[in-house]
Structure formats: structure tokens, C-alpha cells
C-alpha positions as CSV (number, residue, x, y, z in Angstrom):
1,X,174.3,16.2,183.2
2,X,176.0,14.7,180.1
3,X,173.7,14.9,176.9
4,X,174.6,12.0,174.6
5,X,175.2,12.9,170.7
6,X,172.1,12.6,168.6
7,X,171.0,9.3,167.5
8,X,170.6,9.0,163.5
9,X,168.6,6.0,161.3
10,X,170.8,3.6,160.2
11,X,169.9,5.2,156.8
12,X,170.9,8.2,156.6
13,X,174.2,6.8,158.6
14,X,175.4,5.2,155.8
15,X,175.4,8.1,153.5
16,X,177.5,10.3,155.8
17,X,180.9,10.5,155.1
18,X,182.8,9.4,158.7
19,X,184.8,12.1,159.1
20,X,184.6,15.8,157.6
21,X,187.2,18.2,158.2
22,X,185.8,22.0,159.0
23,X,187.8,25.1,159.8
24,X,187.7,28.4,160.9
25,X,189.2,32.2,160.8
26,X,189.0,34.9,162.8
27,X,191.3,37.8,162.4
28,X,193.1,37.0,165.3
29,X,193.2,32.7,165.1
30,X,193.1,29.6,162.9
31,X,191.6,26.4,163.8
32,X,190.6,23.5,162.6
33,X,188.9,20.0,163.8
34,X,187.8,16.5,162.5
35,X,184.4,16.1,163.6
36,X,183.1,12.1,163.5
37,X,179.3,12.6,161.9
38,X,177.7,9.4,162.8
39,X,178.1,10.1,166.5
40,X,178.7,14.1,165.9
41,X,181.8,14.3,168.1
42,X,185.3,15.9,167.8
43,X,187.9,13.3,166.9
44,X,190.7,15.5,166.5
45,X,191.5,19.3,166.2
46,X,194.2,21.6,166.6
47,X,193.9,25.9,167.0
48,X,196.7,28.5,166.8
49,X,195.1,29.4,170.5
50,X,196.9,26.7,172.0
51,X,199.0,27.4,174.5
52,X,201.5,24.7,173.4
53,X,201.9,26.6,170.0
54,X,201.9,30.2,171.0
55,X,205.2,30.1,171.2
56,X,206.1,28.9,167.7
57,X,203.6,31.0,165.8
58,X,205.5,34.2,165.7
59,X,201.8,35.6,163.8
60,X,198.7,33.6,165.0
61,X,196.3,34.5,162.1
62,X,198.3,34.0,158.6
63,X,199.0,31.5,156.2
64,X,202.1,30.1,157.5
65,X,200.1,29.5,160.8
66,X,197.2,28.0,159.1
67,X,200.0,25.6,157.3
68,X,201.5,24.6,160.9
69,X,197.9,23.8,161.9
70,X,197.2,21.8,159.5
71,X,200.7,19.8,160.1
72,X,199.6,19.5,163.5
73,X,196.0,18.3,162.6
74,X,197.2,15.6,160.7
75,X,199.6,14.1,162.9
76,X,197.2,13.9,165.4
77,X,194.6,12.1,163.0
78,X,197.6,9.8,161.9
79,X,198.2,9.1,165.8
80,X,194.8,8.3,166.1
81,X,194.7,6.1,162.6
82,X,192.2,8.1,160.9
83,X,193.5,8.0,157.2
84,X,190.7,9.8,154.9
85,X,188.9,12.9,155.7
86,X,186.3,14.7,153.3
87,X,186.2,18.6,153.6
88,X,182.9,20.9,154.4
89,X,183.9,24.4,153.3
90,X,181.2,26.8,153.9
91,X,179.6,29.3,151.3
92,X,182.1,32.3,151.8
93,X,185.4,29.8,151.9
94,X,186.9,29.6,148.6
95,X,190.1,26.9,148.1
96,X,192.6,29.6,147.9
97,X,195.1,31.8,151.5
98,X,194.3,30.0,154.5
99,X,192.0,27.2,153.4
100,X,194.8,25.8,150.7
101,X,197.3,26.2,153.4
102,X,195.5,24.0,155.6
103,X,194.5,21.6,153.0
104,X,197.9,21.0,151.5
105,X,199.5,20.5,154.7
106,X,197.2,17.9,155.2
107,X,197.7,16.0,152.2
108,X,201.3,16.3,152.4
109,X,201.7,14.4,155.9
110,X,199.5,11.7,154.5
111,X,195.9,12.4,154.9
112,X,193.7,11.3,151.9
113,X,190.5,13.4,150.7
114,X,187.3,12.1,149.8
């Protein structure tokens, strides 16, 4: 049974901002994804739990692997031609370790912030 992403008015559609970038840390990963808010799907996302980047990451959970995620985050938004992407940090997340990591990657392979 596939459940189909929620249907919004056309209202409050064109006050979302179309893509919004959200990460998260546990003690032992980083990840972040590009979620698509009009339809509420993943567009794009990239983890340190990846089996493809094991390998690399000599330490899964620091800010040198939170840089390489966001490296590879934004070359797969650029693959898939998503230019601009607006952040959601939540309450505790503060632009500073992990977060800035993440976020200056990003903007140095290209991606613009709303």
C-alpha cells in the first residue's frame, strides 16, 4: 500500500520555500537530506552510514565528516539541478562544529541559501 504525500492548498504552497535542507547528529553518524516541501519528499540526502563512504571516513561522527557530507550533498543536488536550498535548524542547533561544516561545504560547491 503506497500512501501518497499530503496534499496542501495552493495557498500555503506558495509560501513554502521548495526545498529546505535539515540535518542530523548522533554521536556515532552525520546526515543530512533536501526534503521537497510542497510534495514532502526526499530529493536528495547523503549519511556518513553509507556503505559507499565508510571507507573514506576514517571517524564517522566529526567535523571533517560532516564537511565530506555536505560535499557529497551538494553534488548530488547539482546532479539533480537543484540550485537554492533554505536551511531549517532546529532549537538546540546553533551555526557553529558540525552544522558550519555542513553548511560551508555546501556553499562552496555551489549551492545558494535562501
Amino acid at each position: 500500500m503506497v500512501i501518497p504525500p499530503p496534499v496542501r492548498a495552493a495557498r500555503i504552497v506558495n509560501y513554502l520555500k521548495p526545498y529546505v535542507l535539515k540535518m542530523h547528529f548522533t554521536n556515532k553518524y552525520v546526515s543530512a537530506q533536501v526534503i521537497h516541501t510542497p510534495t514532502a519528499t526526499v530529493a536528495s540526502s547523503a549519511s556518513s552510514q553509507e556503505k559507499a563512504l565508510k571507507s573514506s571516513l576514517e571517524i564517522k561522527r566529526d567535523v571533517a565528516a560532516a564537511g565530506k557530507i555536505g560535499k557529497i550533498l551538494a553534488e548530488r543536488l547539482l546532479l539533480k539541478d537543484i540550485p537554492a536550498v533554505s536551511v531549517h535548524l532546529k532549537r538546540e542547533q546553533k551555526y557553529h562544529g558540525k552544522v558550519k561544516a555542513v553548511i560551508d561545504s555546501l556553499r562552496e560547491a555551489g549551492v545558494k541559501f535562501i
